[in-house]
C-alpha positions as CSV (number, residue, x, y, z in Angstrom):
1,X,133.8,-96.3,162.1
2,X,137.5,-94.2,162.3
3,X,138.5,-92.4,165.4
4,X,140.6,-90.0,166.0
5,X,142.2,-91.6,169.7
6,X,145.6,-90.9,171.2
7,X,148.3,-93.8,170.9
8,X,151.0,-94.3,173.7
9,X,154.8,-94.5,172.9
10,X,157.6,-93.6,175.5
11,X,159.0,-95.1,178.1
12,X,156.8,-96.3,181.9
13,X,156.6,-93.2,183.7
14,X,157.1,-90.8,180.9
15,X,154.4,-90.8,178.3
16,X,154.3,-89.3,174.8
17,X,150.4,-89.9,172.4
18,X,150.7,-89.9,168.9
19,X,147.4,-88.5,167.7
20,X,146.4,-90.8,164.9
21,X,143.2,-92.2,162.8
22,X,142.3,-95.5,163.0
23,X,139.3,-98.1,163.6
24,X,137.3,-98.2,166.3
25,X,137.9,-101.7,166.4
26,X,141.7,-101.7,166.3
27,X,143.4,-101.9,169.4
28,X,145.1,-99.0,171.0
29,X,148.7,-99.4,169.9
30,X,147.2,-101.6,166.5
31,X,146.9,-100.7,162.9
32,X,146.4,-96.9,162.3
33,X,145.0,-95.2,159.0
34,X,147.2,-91.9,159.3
35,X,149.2,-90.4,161.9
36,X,148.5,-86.3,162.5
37,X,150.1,-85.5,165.5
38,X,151.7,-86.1,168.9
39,X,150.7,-85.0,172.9
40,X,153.5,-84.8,175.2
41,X,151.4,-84.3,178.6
42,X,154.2,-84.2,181.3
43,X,156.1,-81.3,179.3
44,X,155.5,-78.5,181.2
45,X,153.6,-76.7,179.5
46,X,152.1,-80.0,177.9
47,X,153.4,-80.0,174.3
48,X,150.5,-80.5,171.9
49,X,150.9,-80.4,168.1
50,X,148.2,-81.3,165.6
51,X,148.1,-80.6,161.7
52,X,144.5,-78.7,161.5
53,X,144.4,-79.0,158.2
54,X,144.4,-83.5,158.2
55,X,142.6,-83.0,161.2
56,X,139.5,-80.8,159.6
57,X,139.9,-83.3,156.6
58,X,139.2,-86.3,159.1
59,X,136.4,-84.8,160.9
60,X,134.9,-83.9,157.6
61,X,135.1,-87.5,156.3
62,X,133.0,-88.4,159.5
63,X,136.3,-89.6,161.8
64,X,135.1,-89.2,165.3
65,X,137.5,-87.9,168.0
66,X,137.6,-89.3,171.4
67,X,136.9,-87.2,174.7
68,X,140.3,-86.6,175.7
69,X,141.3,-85.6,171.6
70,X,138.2,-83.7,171.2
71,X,139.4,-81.7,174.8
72,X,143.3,-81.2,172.8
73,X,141.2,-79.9,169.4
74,X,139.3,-77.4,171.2
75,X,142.4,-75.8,172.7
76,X,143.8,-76.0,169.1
77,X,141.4,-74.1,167.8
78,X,140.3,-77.1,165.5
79,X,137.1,-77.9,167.2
């Protein structure tokens, strides 16, 4: 099953999420299957930037988003 799931990068204390599609079963930081955005939560205002259109195409395939993602696609407008 794919998931739409946050990924860290950035350095301890300060992180940054890529938003990215990948298996459920792949580890948090492992193998993705596409990359369609990034979350910068200590920005202030958090930075959030998503690509609706890969995102729409995802969830249409069946690609389930996580809570926190699903949260980040409803202030989007996606959801």
């Amino acid at each position: 099953m794919l998931k739409i799931r946050l990924t860290r990068t950035g350095a301890k204390h300060n992180p940054h999420y890529r938003v990215v599609v990948a298996d459920s079963r792949a580890p948090r930081d492992g193998a993705i299957v596409a990359n369609i955005g990034h979350y910068h939560p200590t920005a202030n205002p958090a930075q959030v930037v998503i690509d609706q259109e890969q995102a729409r195409q995802w969830l249409a395939k069946g690609a389930q988003p996580t809570d926190t993602v699903a949260n980040l696609l409803k202030q989007q407008g996606i959801l």
